[in-house]
N, C-alpha and C positions, 0 to 999 in steps of 0.2 A: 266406786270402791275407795274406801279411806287409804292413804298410806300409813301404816304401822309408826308409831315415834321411836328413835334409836334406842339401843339399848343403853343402861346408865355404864357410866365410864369403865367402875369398878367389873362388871361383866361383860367387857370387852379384853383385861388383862387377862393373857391365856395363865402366865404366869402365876398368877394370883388363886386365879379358878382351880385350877389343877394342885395348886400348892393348900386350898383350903379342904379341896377335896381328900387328897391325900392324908393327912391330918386327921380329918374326919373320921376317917377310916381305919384311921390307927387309936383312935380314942374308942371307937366301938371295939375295936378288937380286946382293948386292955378292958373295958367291961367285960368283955366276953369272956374275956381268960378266966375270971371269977364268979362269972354268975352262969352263965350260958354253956348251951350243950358244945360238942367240937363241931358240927356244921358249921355254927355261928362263928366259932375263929377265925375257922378254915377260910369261910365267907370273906369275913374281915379282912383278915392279910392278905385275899387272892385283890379284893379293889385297893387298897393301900400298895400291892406291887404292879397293878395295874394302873395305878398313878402315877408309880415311878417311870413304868414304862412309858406314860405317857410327857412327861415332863422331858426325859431321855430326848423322843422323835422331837420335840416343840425345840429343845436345845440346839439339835442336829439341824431342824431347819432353821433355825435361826442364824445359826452358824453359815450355812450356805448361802441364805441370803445378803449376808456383811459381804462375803469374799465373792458375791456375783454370779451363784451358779446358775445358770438359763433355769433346771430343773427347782428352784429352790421355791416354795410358795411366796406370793406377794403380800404386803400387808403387815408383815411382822410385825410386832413393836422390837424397837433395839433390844 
């Protein structure tokens, strides 16, 4: 069995990923405010605060990780 080649660099910044996703999500929304039914907003904002949320926990453990919490994930980027 082959081993898989790394992922490219750009899709390893969590920050990045989350940050473009986020965005993403907010661009469909402002579509959506003008074309689209209100599921489709509703949709929109619920992943766009869903990326916030996500960015928040990646913050947190990054946080934890600088200051050396045993529980903090490995790996972060600074």
């Amino acid at each position: 069995m082959r081993d898989l080649p790394p992922l490219p660099a750009a899709l390893t910044r969590m920050r990045t990923v989350i940050g473009i996703g986020t965005v993403l999500w907010l661009v469909a929304a402002a579509v959506a405010l003008g074309t689209g039914p209100p599921l489709l907003l509703t949709t929109c904002l619920v992943g766009a605060g869903l990326g916030g949320v996500g960015w928040a926990v990646f913050a947190w453990q990054r946080a934890a990780a600088r200051r050396g919490s045993r529980t903090a994930q490995s790996g972060l980027e600074p």
